[in-house]
N, C-alpha and C positions, 0 to 999 in steps of 0.2 A: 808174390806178384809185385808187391811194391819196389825189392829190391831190382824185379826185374825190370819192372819201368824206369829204375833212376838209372840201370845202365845202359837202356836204350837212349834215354834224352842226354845220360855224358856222349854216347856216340855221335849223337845228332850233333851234339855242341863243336864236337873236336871234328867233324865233316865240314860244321860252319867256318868255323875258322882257318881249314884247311881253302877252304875256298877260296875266303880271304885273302889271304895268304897269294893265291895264285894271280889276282888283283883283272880276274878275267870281267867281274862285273863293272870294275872301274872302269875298262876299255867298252863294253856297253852303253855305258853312262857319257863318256865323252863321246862317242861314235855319234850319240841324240842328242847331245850339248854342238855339235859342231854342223849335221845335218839337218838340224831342225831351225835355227834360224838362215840355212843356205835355201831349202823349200820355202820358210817365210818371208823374206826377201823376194826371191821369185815371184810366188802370188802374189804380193803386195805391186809389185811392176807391172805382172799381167792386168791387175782391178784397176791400174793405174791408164795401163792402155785402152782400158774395155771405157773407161772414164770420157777419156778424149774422143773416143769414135761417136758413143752414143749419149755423153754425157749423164745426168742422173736417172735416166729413163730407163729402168730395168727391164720395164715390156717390153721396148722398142728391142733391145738387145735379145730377148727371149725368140721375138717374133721373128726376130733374121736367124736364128741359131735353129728354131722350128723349121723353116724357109730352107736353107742347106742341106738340114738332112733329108729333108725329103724330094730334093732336086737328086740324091745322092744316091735315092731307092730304084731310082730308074737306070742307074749307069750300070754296063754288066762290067766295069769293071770294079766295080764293089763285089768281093763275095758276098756269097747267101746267108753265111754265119753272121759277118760284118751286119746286114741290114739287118736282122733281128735285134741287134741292139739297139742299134738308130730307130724302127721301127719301137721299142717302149722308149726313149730317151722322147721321144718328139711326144710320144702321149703322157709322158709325165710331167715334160713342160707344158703340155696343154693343160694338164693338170693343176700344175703351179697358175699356170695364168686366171683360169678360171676359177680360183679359191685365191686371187687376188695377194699370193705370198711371191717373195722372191727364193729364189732356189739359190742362188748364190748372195745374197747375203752375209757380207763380210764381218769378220768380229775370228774372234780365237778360237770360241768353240766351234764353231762352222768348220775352222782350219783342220781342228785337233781331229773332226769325224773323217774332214776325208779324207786327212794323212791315214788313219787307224784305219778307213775300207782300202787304202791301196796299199800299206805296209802289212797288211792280218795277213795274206796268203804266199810272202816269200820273205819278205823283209826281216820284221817279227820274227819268224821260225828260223831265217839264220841267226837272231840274237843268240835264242836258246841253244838255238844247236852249239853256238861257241863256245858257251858255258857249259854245256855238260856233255860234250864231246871225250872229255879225257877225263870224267871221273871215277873210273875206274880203269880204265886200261894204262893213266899215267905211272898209277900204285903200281900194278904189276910190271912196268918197265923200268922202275927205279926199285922196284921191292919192297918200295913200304908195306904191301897188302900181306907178302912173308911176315912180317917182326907183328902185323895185326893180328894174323890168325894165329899166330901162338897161344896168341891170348885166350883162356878160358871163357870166351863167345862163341855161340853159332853163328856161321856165315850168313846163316838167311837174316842175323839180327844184323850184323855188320853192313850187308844189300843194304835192307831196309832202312836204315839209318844214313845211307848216299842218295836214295833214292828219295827219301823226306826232304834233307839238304837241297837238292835238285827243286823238287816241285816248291820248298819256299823262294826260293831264286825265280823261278819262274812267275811268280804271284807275283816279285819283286819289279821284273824286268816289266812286263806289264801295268803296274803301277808306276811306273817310274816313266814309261812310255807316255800316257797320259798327262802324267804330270808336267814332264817338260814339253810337251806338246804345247800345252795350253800357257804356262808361264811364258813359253817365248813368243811363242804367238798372238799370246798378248800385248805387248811392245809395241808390235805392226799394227795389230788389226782391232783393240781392246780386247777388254775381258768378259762384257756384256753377250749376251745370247743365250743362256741356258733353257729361257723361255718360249725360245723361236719356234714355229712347230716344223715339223718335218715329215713329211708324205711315205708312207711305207704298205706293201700288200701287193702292187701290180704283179699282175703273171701275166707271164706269154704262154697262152692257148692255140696252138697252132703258129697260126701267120697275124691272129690278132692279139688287142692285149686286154687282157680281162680286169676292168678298175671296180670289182664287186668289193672285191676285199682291201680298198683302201683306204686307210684311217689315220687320221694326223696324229701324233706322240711330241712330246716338247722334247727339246735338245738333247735333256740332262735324262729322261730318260732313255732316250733312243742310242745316250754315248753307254750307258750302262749295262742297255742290250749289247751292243758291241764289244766294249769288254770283257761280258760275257762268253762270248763266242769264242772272242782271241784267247783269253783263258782257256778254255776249251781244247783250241787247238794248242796251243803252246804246252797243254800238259801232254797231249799226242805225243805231239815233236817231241818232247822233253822225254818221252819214256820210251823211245822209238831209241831214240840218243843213248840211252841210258843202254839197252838193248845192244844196237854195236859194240859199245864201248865195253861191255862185257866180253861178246863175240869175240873181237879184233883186239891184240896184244898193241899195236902199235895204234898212237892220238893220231898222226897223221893220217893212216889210213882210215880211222873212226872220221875223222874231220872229211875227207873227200868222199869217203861209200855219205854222208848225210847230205851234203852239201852239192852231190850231183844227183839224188834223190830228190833234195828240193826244189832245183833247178831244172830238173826233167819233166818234175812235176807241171813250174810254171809255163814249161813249152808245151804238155800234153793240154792242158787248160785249152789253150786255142787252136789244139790240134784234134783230139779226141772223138769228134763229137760223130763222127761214120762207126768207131772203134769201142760199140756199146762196151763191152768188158773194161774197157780201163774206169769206168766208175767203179769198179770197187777197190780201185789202186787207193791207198789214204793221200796220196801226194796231191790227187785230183779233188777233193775233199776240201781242203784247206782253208777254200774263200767263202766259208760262213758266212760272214759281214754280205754279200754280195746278195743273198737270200732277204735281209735286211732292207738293200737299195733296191731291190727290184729287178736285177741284171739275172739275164738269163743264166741255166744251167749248164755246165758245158757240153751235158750229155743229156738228152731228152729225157724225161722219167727222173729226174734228181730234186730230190725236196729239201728243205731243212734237215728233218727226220732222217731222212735216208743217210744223208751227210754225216749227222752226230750217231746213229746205228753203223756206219761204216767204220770211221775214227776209234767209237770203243770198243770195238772188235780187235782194230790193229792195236792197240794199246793194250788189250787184256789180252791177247796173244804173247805179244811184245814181255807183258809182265811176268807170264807163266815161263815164257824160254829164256827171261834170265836170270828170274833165280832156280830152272832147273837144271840151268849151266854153271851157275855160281857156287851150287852147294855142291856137284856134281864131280868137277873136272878137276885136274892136277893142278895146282897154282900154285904150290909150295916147290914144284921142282920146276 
């Protein structure tokens, strides 16, 4: 057994490095070196405007932002879907106002949460997907996975050993998300706030919003739920990826069948919600974090639970069809 484990962890080694090698994480890493102080600049201009109109008076601002939406629940030219949001946003700032905190409160970490609730459900999961889009289908289009299996391994150890490689990248790309989130948004906005609290639990019950189950969490714990979740989904995505790339000889076509997946996904999101069945699509799934803030489901009947019992179905599905294509199918001819 031990022999057998020191040739699983050379494998894992020579996957790392192969990765490496492909320098797909470095273009990740700049992609959130170049995008993240572009969003932070931005915000800093909007806090800049919101400054001038109402100067330091953050009720005042709340209290017109309340005021709008709900001039806005009367208009038919608002959809139906549309006002349910607005309908908790307004009771959440009524929320905020009445517990005397600001909801927008400037500073890095405030930044880093909301980048990670609006990047967790498309952004994020095209990281992933980039990076482990062609780790296995590049092998067999160039041969290397031929002059592999020669080798006196089983394939499933060979799998297993890409598919390790993978989900550390993905731990990776997720920490690294965080990371320069907050460094660079720092810069702008400081570093302080991890203690700030933040409001989580609203549910839309109907046409109202249920504030039974709402409990303040400080920053630093509520960015760690978060990560949480992203992690979560990002090993989905990651082994959904992995899955193609098995399936499909060619990266390019691995790259597009994930990439209009993910993107059909985020059009179903605002489309979905007459079309009960597409909740058990995983694409629909994806906005964790959003259970989190409080934002409705896209599909009525959708919980946390339901979301993370959907995702590991498609991933333990995903797991079983490929390594019983991998150990299975002709790849040497």
């Amino acid at each position: 057994m031990k022999v057998s484990n020191n040739g699983l962890v050379s494998l894992i080694q020579n996957e790392t490095v192969k990765m490496i090698k492909k320098k797909r994480f470095y273009v990740v890493l700049l992609v959130l070196l170049v995008l993240v102080p572009i969003f932070s600049y931005a915000q800093m201009k909007q806090a800049e405007d919101r400054r001038e109109k109402y100067g330091t008076d953050w009720r005042r601002e709340v209290q017109q932002a309340i005021t709008d939406n709900q001039n806005s629940l009367g208009s038919d030219r608002v959809p139906e879907e549309w006002k349910k949001y607005r309908q908790i946003y307004i009771q959440q700032m009524k929320y905020y106002l009445e517990k005397d905190v600001n909801p927008a409160q400037p500073g890095g970490v405030s930044f880093t949460r909301e980048f990670l609730d609006n990047a967790s459900g498309l952004f994020i999961p095209l990281l992933i997907m980039g990076v482990g889009a062609d780790i296995v289908s590049s092998e067999r289009t160039s041969g290397t996975v031929k002059m592999l299996l020669t080798r006196p391994v089983r394939r499933w150890r060979v799998l297993l050993s890409k598919l390790i490689t993978l989900l550390m990248f993905v731990s990776l790309i997720v920490l690294s998300t965080f990371v320069i989130c907050y460094l660079i948004s720092g810069l702008f906005f400081g570093y302080k706030g991890f203690s700030f609290p933040v409001f989580t639990g609203f549910r839309l019950v109907g046409s109202d919003v249920d504030i039974s189950g709402v409990h303040a969490v400080p920053q630093w714990k509520y960015l760690f739920m978060q990560a949480g979740l992203i992690w979560f989904v990002g090993i989905t995505v990651a082994i959904l990826t992995f899955m193609v790339s098995v399936l499909v000889r060619s990266t390019a076509a691995s790259i597009v069948i994930m990439m209009a997946a993910l993107i059909a996904g985020s059009i179903l999101t605002n489309m979905a919600s007459s079309w009960e069945s597409a909740k058990y699509l995983f694409m629909v799934n994806l906005g964790l974090t959003n259970y989190l803030a409080g934002t409705p489901a896209p599909i009525e009947g959708m919980t946390l639970g339901f979301s993370l019992a959907v995702l590991a179905i498609w991933a333990a599905g995903s797991l079983i069809v490929s390594f019983l294509v991998f150990t299975k199918q002709d790849i040497l001819n």
